[in-house]
C-alpha positions, 0 to 999 in steps of 0.5 A: 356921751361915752361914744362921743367923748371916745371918739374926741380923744381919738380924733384929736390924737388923729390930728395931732399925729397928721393921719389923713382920714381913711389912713389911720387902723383903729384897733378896739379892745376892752370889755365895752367896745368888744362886747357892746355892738352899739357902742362900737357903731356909735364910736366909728360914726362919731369918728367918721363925723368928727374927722379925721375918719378911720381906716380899718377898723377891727375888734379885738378882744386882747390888746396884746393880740392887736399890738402884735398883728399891727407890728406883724403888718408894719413888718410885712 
């Protein structure tokens, strides 16, 4: 159930922002989804399931690493 009601607010999100599937990063961090493999799997499912799907999807253990790489890639 945790997996699927993760997988709402982001797709929701998702929609709302107009990302198309495959065109949106998705960064997971906190303990669960970093430490917890089927988590993790059942979250990207749900999400490919729900729509709008993920694009790459990477694990990260702190989340100010995850902010940095994204505005590092946003910066070229």
């Amino acid at each position: 159930a945790a997996a699927a009601d993760l997988a709402a607010h982001v797709s929701t999100l998702a929609r709302r922002r107009g990302f198309p599937a495959g065109g949106y990063p998705l960064r997971l961090a906190g303990g669960l989804l970093v430490g917890g493999a089927t988590l993790r799997e059942r979250v990207v499912a749900a999400l490919a399931a729900a729509g709008p799907a993920p694009g790459a999807v990477l694990v990260v253990g702190d989340p100010a690493i995850g902010a940095v790489r994204l505005a590092a890639a946003a910066l070229g």
